[in-house]
C-alpha positions in Angstrom: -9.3 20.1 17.2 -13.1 20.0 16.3 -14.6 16.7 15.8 -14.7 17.8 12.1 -11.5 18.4 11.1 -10.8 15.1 13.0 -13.0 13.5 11.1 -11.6 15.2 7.9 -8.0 13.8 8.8 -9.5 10.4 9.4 -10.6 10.4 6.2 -7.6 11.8 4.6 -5.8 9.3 6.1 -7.9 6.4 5.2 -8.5 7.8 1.3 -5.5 9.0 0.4 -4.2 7.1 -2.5 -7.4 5.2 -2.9 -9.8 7.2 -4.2 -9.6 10.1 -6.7 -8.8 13.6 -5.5 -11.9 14.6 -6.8 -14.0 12.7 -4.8 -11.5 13.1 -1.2 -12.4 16.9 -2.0 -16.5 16.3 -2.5 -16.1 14.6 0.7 -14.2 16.9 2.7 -16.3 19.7 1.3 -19.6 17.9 2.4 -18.3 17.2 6.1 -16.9 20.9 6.1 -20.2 22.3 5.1 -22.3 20.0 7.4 -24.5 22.1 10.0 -23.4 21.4 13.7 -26.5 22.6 15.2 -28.6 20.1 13.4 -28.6 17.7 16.2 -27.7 14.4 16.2 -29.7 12.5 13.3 -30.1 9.5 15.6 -29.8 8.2 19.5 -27.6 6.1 21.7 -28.3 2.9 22.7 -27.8 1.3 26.1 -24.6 0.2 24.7 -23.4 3.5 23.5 -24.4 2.4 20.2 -26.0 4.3 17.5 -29.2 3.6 16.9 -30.4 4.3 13.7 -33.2 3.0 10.8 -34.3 2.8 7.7 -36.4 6.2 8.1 -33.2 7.5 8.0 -31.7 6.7 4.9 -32.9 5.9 1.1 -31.8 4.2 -2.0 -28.9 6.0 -3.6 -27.8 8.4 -0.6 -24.3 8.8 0.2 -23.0 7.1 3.3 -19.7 6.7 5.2 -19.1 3.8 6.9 -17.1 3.1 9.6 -15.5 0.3 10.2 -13.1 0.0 13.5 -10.7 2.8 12.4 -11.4 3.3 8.8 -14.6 4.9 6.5 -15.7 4.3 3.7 -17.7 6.2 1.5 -21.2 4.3 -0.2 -23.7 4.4 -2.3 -27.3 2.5 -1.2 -28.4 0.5 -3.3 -31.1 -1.3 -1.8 -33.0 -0.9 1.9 -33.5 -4.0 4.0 -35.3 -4.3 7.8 -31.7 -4.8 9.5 -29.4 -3.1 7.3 -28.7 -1.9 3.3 -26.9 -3.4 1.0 -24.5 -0.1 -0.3 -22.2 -0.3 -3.1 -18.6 0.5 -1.7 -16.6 0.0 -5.2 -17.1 0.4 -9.2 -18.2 -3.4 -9.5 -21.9 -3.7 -9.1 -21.8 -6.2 -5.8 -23.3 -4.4 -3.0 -22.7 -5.6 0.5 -24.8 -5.6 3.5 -24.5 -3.1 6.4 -26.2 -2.9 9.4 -27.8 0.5 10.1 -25.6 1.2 13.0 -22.1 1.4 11.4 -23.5 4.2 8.4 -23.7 7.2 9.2 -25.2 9.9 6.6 -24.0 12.9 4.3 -26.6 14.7 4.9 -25.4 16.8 2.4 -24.5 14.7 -0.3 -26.1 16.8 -3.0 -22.4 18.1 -3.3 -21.0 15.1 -4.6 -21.7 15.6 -8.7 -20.8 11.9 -9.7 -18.9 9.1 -8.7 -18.0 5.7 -9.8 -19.7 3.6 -6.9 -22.0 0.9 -8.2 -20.5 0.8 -11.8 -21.7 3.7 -13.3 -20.8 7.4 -13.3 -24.2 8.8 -11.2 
């Protein structure tokens, strides 16, 4: 199985029943559609960590975040040195995550609207 339709189960798995259809299917459509000979967007680490910064992302881009065995898709809402605070919910609290657990649509102008940071954007 390609790592995208592994990460498309993943995500199934994790969204199903907790977000709206609509927005599974934005998602799925954006991984599906993501170009595999872009390259990697950032580098490993000694660690085998990513390594990533704020030249990577901006205030409102679409992120997913991964968390142990579960994503999550975000909305940034604010750039810091060490991190971003991304909206994860409807409510307008935004929580702090560090660069190297979000990872980027990079093709997020597919997703029309959602409710993430209170508002339909």
């Amino acid at each position: 199985m390609s790592d995208k339709n592994n990460l498309i189960e993943e995500f199934r798995r994790y969204a199903c029943g907790v977000m709206p259809i609509d927005l599974i299917n934005m998602v799925e459509k954006a991984i599906e559609s993501a170009n595999p000979t872009a390259g990697p967007r950032c580098q490993q680490g000694p660690s085998g960590r990513r390594v990533s910064g704020m030249a990577e992302f901006h205030e409102g881009q679409y992120i997913i975040y991964k968390n142990g065995d579960s994503y999550e898709i975000g909305k940034i809402k604010r750039i810091t040195p060490d991190g971003a605070f991304v909206w994860y919910s409807c409510g307008d609290t935004a929580a702090k995550t560090p660069f190297d657990c979000m990872h980027p649509i990079i093709n997020d102008y597919v997703i029309d609207e959602t409710g993430l940071g209170g508002c339909m954007t």
